[in-house]
KOLKEDREN-275208 format. One record per residue: residue number from 1; x, y, z of N, C-alpha, C in turn. Coordinates in nm, 2 decimals. Example, Ala and Ser with C-alpha at 12.3 -4.5 7.8 and 13.67 -1.06 7.14 Angstrom:
BEGIN
+------+--------+--------+--------+--------+--------+--------+--------+--------+--------+
: resi :   n_xx :   n_yy :   n_zz :  ca_xx :  ca_yy :  ca_zz :   c_xx :   c_yy :   c_zz :
+------+--------+--------+--------+--------+--------+--------+--------+--------+--------+
:    1 :   1.32 :  -0.57 :   0.78 :   1.23 :  -0.45 :   0.78 :   1.32 :  -0.33 :   0.78 :
:    2 :   1.28 :  -0.22 :   0.71 :   1.37 :  -0.11 :   0.71 :   1.29 :   0.00 :   0.79 :
+------+--------+--------+--------+--------+--------+--------+--------+--------+--------+
***
This chain:
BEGIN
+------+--------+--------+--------+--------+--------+--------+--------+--------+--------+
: resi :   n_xx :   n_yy :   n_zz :  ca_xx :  ca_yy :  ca_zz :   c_xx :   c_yy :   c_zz :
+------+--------+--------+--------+--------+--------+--------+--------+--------+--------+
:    1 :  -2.29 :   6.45 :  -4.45 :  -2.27 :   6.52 :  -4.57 :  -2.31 :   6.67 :  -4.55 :
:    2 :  -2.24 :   6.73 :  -4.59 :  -2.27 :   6.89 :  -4.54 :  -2.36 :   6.96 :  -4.64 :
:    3 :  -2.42 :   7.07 :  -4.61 :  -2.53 :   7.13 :  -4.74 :  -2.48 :   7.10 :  -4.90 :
:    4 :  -2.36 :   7.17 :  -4.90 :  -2.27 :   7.21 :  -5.06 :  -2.23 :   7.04 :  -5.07 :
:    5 :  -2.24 :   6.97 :  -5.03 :  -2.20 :   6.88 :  -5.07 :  -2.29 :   6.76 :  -5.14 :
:    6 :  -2.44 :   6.82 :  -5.09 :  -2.51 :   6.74 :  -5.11 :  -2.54 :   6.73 :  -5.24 :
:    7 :  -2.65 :   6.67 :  -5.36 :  -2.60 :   6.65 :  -5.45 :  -2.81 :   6.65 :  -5.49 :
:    8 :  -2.83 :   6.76 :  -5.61 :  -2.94 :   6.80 :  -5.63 :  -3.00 :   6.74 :  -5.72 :
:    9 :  -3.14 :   6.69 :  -5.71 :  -3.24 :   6.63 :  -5.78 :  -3.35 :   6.72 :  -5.79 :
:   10 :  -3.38 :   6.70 :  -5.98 :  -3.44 :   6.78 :  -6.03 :  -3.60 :   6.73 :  -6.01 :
:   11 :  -3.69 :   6.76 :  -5.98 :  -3.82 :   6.73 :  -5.95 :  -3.95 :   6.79 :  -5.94 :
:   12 :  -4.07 :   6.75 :  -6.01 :  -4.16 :   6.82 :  -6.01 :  -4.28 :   6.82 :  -5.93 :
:   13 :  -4.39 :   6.87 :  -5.89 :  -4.43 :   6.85 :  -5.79 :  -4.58 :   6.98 :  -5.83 :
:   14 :  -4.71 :   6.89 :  -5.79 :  -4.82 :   6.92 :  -5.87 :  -4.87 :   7.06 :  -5.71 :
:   15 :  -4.91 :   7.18 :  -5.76 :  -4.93 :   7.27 :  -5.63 :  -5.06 :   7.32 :  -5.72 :
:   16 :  -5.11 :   7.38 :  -5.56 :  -5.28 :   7.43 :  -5.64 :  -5.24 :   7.59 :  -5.67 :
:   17 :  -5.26 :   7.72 :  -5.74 :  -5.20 :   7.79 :  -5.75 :  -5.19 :   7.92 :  -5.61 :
:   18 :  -5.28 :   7.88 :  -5.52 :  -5.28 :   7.97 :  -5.39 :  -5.20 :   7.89 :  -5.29 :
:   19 :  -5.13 :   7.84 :  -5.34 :  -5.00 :   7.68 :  -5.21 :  -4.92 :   7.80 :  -5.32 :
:   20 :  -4.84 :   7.81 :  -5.45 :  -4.78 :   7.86 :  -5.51 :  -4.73 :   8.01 :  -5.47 :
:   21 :  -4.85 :   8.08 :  -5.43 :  -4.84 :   8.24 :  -5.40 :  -4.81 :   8.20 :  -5.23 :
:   22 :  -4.85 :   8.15 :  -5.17 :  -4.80 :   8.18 :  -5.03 :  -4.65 :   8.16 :  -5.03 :
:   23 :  -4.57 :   8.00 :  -5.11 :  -4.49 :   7.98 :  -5.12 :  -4.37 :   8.09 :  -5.20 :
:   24 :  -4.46 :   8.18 :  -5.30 :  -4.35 :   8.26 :  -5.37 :  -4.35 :   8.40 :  -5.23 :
:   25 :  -4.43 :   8.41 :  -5.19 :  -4.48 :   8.52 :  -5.07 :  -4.38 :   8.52 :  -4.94 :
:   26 :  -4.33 :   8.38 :  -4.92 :  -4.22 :   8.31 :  -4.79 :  -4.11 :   8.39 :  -4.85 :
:   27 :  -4.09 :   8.31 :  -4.97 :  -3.97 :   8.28 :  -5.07 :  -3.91 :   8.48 :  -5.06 :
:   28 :  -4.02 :   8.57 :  -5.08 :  -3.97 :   8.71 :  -5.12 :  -3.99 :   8.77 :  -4.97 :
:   29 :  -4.05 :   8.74 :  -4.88 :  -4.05 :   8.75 :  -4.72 :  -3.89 :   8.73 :  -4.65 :
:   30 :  -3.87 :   8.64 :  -4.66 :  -3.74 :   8.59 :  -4.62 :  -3.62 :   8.58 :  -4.69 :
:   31 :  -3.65 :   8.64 :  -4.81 :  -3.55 :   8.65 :  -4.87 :  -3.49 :   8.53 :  -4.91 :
:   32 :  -3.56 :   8.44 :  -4.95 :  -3.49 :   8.31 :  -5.01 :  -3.51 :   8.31 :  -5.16 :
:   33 :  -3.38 :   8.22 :  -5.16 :  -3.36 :   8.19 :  -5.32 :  -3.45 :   8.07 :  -5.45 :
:   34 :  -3.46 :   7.99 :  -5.36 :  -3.51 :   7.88 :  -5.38 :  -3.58 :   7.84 :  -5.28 :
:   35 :  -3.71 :   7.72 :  -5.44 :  -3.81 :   7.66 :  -5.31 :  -3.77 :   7.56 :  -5.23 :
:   36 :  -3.68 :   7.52 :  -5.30 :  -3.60 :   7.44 :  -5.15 :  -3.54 :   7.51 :  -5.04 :
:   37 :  -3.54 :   7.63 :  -5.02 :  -3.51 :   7.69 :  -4.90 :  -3.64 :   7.70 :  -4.84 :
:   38 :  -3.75 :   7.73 :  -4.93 :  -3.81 :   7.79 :  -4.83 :  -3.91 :   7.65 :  -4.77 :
:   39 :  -3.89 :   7.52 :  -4.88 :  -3.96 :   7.37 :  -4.77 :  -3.87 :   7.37 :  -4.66 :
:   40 :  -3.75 :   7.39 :  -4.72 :  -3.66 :   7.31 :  -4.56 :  -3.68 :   7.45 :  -4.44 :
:   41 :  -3.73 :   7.54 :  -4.48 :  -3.74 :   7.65 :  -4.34 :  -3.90 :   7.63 :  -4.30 :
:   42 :  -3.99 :   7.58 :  -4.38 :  -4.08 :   7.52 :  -4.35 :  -4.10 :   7.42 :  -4.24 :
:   43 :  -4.01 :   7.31 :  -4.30 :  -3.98 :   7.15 :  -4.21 :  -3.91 :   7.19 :  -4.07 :
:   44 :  -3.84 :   7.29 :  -4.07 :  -3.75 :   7.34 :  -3.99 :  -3.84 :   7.44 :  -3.84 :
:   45 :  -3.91 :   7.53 :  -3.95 :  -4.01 :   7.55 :  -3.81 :  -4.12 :   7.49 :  -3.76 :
:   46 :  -4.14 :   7.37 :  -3.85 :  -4.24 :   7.25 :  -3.76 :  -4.19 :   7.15 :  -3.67 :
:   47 :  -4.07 :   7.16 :  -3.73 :  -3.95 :   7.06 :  -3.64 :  -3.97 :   7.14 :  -3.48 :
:   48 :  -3.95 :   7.25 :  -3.47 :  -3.87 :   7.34 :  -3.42 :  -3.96 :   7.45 :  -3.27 :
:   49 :  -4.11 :   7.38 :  -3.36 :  -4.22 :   7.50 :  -3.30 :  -4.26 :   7.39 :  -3.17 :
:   50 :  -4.30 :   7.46 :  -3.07 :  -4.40 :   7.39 :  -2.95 :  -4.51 :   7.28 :  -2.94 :
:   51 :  -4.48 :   7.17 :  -2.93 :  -4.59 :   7.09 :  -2.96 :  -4.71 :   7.17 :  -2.92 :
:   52 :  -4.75 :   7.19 :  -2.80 :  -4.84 :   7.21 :  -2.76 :  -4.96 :   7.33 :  -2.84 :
:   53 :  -4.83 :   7.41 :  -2.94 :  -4.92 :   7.49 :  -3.04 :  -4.97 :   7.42 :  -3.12 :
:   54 :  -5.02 :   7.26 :  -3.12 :  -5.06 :   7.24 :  -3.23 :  -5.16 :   7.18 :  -3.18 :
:   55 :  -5.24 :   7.18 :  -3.06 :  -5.34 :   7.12 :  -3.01 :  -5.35 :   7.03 :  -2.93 :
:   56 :  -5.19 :   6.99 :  -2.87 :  -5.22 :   6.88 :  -2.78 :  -5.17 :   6.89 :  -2.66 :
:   57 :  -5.23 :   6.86 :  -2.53 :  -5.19 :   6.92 :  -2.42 :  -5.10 :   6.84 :  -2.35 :
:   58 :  -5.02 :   6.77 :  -2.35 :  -4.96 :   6.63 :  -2.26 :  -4.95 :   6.67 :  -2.12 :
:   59 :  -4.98 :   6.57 :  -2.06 :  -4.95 :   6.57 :  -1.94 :  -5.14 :   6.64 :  -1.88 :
:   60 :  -5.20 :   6.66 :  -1.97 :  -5.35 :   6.73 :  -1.89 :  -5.42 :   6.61 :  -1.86 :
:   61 :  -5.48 :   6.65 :  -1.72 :  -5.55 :   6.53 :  -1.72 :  -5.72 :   6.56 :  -1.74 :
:   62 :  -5.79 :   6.45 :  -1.76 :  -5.91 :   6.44 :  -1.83 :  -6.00 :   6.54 :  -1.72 :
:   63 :  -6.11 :   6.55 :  -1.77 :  -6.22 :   6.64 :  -1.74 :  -6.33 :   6.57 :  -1.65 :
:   64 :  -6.30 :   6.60 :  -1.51 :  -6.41 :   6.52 :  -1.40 :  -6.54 :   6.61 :  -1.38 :
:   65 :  -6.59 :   6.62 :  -1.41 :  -6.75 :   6.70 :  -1.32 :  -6.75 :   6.62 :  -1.22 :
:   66 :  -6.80 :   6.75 :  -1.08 :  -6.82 :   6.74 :  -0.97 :  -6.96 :   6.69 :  -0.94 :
:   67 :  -6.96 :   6.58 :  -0.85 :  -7.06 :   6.53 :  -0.81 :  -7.15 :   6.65 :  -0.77 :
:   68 :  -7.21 :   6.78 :  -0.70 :  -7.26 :   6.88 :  -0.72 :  -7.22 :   6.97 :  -0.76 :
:   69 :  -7.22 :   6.99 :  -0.88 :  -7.17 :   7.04 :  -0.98 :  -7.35 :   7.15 :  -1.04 :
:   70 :  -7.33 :   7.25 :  -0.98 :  -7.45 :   7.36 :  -0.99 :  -7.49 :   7.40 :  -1.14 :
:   71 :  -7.40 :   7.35 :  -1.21 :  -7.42 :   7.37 :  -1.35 :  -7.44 :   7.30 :  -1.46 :
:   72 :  -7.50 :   7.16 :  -1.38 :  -7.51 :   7.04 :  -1.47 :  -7.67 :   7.08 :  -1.52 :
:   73 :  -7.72 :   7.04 :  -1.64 :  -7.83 :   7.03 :  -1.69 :  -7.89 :   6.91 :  -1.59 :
:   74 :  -8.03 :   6.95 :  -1.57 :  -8.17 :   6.84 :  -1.51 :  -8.14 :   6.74 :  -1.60 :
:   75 :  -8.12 :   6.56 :  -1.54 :  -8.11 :   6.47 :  -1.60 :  -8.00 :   6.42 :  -1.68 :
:   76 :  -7.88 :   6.47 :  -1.59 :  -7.75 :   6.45 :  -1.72 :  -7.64 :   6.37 :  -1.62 :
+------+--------+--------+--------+--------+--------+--------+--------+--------+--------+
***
């Protein structure tokens, strides 16, 4: 189903009023019309962005300390 074809539901949805200003702040940033443009460019740059910017490293492998390791604390 293509964008214009899809078919719009009216909905309300509870926001704290500083979620509201960032969202009207996107909205006049980017030049969008609506707050459905600016969730789906939202969804779209989470979709979209590097996992890795979000904290997780794949593929890293875990953290060995060296058995003489000059920088270990006495007793550890």
């Amino acid at each position: 189903m293509s964008a214009d074809a899809q078919k719009s539901v009216t909905t309300t949805i509870q926001l704290m009023a500083d979620t509201k200003e960032e969202l009207n702040a996107l909205k006049e940033c980017h030049n969008m019309h609506t707050y459905d443009d600016v969730i789906k460019f939202l969804i779209n740059t989470r979709k979209t962005s590097v996992k890795s910017m979000f904290g997780c490293t794949p593929g890293m492998t875990p953290f060995v300390r060296e058995e003489d390791d000059s920088h270990r604390v006495p007793g550890d």
